[in-house]
C-alpha positions as CSV (number, residue, x, y, z in Angstrom):
1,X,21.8,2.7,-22.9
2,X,25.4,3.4,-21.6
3,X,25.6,5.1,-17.8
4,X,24.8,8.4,-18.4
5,X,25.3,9.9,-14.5
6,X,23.3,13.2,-14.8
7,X,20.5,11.6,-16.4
8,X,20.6,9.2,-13.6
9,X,20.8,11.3,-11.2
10,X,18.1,13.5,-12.7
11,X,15.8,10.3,-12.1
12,X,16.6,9.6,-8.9
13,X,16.0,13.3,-7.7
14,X,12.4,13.0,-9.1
15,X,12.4,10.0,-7.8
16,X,12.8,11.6,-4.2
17,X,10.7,14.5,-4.9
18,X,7.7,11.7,-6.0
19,X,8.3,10.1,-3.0
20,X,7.6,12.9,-0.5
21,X,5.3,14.2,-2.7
22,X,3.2,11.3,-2.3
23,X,3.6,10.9,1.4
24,X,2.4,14.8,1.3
25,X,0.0,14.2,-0.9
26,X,-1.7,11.0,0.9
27,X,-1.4,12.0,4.5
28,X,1.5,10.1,5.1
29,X,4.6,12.9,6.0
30,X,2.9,14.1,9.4
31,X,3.2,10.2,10.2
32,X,6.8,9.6,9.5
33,X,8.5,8.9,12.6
34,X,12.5,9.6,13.0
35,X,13.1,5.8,12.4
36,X,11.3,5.6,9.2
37,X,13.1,8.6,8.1
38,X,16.2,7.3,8.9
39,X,15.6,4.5,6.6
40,X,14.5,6.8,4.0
41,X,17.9,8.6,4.1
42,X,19.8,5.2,3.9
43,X,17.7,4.4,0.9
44,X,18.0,7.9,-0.3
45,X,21.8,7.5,0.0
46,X,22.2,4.0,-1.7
47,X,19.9,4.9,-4.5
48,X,22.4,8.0,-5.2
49,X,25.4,6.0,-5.1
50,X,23.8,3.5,-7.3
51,X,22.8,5.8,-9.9
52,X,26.6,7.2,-10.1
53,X,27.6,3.3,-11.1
54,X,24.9,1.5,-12.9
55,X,23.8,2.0,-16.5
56,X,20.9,4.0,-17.1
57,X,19.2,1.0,-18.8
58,X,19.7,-1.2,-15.8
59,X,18.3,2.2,-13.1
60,X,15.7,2.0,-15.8
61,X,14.5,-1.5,-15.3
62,X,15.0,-1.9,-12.1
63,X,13.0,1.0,-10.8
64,X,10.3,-0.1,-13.4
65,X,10.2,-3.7,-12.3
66,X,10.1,-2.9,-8.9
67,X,7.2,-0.1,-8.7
68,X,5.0,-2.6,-11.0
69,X,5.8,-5.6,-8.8
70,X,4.9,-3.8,-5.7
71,X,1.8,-2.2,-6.6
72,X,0.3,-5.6,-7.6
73,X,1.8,-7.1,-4.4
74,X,0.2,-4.0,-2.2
75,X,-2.8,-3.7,-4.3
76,X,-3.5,-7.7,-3.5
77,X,-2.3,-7.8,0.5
78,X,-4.8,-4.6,1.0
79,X,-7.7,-6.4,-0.9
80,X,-7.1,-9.8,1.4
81,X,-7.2,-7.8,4.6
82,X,-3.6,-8.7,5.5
83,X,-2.2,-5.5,5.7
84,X,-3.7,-2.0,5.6
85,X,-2.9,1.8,4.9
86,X,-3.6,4.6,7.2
87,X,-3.5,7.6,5.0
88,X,-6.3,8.5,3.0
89,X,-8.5,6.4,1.8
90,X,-7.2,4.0,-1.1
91,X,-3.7,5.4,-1.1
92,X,-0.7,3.9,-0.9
93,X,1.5,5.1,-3.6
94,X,4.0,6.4,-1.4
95,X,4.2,2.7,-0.2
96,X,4.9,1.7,-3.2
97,X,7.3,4.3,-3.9
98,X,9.2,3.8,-1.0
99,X,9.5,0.0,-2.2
100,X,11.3,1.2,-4.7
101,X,13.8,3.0,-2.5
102,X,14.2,-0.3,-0.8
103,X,14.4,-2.6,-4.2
104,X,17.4,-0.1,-5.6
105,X,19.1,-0.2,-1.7
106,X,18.8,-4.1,-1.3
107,X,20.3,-4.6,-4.9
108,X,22.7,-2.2,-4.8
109,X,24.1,-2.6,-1.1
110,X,24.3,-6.5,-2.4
111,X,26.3,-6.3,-5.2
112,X,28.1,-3.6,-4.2
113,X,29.3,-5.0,-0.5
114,X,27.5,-7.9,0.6
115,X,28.0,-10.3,-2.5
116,X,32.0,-9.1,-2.6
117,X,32.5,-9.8,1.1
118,X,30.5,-12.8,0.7
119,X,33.4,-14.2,-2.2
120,X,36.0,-13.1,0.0
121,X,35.0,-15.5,2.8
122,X,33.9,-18.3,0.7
123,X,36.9,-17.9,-2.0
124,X,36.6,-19.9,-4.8
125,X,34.2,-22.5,-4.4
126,X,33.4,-25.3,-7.0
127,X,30.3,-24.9,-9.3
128,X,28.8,-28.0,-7.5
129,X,27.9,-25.5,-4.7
130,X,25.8,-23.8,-7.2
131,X,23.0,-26.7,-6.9
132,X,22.2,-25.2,-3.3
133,X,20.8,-22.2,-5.0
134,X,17.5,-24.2,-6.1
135,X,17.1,-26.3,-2.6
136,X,17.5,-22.8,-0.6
137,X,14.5,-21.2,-3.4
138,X,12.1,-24.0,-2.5
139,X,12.8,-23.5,1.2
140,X,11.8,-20.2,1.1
141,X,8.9,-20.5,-0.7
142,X,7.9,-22.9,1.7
143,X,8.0,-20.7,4.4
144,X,5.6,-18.9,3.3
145,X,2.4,-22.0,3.6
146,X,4.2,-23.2,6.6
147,X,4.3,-19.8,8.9
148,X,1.0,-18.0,7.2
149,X,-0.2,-18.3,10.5
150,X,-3.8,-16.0,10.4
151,X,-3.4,-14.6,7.3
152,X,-3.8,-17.7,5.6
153,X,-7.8,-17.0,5.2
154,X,-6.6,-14.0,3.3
155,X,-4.0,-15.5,1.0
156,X,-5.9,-16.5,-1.9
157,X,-5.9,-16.7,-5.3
158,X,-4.4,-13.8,-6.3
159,X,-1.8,-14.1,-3.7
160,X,-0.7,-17.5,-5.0
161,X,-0.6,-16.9,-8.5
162,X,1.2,-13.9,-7.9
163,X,3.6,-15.7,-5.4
164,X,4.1,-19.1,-7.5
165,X,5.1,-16.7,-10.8
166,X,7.5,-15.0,-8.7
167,X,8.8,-18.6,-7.4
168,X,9.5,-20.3,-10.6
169,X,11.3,-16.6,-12.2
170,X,13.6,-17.0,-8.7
171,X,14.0,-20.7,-9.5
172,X,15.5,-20.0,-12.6
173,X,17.6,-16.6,-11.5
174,X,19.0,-19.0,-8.9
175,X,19.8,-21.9,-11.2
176,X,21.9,-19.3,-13.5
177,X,23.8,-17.7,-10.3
178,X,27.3,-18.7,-8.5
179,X,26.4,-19.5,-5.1
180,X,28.1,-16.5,-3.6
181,X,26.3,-14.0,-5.8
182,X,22.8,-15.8,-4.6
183,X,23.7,-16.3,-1.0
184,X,25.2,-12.1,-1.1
185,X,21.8,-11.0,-2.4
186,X,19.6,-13.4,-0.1
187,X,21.2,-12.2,3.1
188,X,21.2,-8.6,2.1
189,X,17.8,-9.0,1.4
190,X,16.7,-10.6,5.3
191,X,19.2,-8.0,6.6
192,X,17.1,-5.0,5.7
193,X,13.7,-6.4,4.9
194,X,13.1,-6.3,8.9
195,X,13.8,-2.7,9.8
196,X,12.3,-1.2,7.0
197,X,9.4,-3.1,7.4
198,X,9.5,-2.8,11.2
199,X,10.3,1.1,10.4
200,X,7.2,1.9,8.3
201,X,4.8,-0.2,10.2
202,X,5.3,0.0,14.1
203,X,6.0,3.4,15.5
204,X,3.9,5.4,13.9
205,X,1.4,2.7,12.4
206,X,1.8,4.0,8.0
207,X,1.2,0.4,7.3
208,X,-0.1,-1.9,9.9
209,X,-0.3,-5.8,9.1
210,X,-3.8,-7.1,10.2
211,X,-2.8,-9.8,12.8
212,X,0.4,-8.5,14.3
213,X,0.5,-4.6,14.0
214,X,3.3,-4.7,16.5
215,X,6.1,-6.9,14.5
216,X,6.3,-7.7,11.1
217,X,5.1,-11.2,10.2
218,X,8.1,-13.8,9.9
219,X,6.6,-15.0,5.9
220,X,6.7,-11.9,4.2
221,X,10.4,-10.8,5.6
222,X,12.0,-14.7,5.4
223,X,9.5,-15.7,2.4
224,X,8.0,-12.9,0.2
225,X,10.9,-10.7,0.1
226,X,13.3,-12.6,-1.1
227,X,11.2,-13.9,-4.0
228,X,10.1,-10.0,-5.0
229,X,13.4,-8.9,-5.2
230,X,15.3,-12.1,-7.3
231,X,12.4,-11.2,-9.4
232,X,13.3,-7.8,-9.9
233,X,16.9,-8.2,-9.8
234,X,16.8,-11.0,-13.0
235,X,14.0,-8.5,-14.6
236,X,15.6,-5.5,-14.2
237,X,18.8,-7.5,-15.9
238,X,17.2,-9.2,-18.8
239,X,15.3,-5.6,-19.7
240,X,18.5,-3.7,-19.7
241,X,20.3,-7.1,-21.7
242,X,23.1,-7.0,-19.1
243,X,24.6,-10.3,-17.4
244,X,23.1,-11.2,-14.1
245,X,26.4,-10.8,-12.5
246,X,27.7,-7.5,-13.7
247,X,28.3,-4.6,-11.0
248,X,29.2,-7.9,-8.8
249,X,32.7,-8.2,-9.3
């Protein structure tokens, strides 16, 4: 599929209305604080903007890849008592949902800014730099073993297996990325995994996470997020069949 910008932006407005329908529908709109919709907004924004420059395919994917990924990551953090919802009972769709506004910010406010600005500083580095991509992707899996802190009785199988999958399909996004196009999307992706994490978490308590509802806990920001969203970024690519590079340049 070509970019077709009205049926993009079709999605993306039912993609809002889901959204807030969900929060409605769970409990979760009286709980929004003004910080939480800010971030909403942003996201809001940035998915817009995307969907006025992306192929429908690629929208297609990516908001796909990301709901599925998410839902299996929620659905397992919820079962091993690291985090919890505060809606009704057994609901967290809008969670979900609103990781997909924050998959379609982090990739597009990466490729869009972040990734550019990155090549402009670095200029045109030798492919040898490319080889950090792979030593920086077992660094941040480690982080997650080495700073689970408490929540390490909770990370079981399921959170492993679903962690070391997401590992090795980063390991090889990495090894097939210029250094500047990895480095843009990693640092995008710390930039705003903390304040929309912090957002939706501390001042009005949507989410809380089990062993430190006032901050949000250094492995999943510096670990776990960057290995979800490689992930959707090279899935969201490979189902659409478009380069892993394009929108970058």
């Amino acid at each position: 599929m070509e970019k077709n910008w009205p049926q993009n932006l079709l999605m993306i407005a039912l993609f809002i209305i889901v959204t807030l329908f969900t929060a409605y529908q769970e409990g979760y709109l009286p709980m929004i604080s003004v910080l939480f919709w800010g971030v909403l907004i942003f996201g809001f924004t940035l998915s817009i903007w995307l969907a006025l420059n992306v192929s429908t395919a690629r929208l297609v994917s990516l908001m796909l890849g990301i709901f599925v990924i998410e839902y299996i990551k929620e659905t397992i953090g919820i079962w091993s008592g690291m985090w919890s919802y505060h809606g009704l009972p057994n609901s967290y769709n809008f969670g979900v949902w609103a990781w997909v506004m924050g998959g379609l910010a982090v990739f597009w406010l990466a490729v869009r800014i972040v990734i550019r600005l990155v090549k402009k500083l670095t200029g045109d580095l030798p492919r040898r730099w490319n080889l950090l991509n792979p030593a920086i992707v077992v660094l941040i899996f480690a982080i997650i073993p080495l700073t689970l802190g408490p929540y390490r009785s909770g990370a079981g199988a399921w959170f492993w297996g679903l962690y070391a999958v997401l590992f090795l399909v980063t390991l090889g996004t990495a090894l097939r990325l210029d250094f500047p196009v990895f480095l843009g999307l990693l640092l995008t992706t710390w930039i705003l995994g903390f304040p929309s994490e912090y957002a939706g978490s501390v001042p009005n308590h949507i989410w809380t996470f089990t062993h430190n509802p006032d901050f949000p806990p250094f492995f999943l920001i510096m670990g776990c997020w960057p290995l979800e969203i490689f992930t959707q970024y090279a899935l969201s690519a490979f189902l659409a069949q478009e380069d892993l590079d394009k929108y970058t340049y």
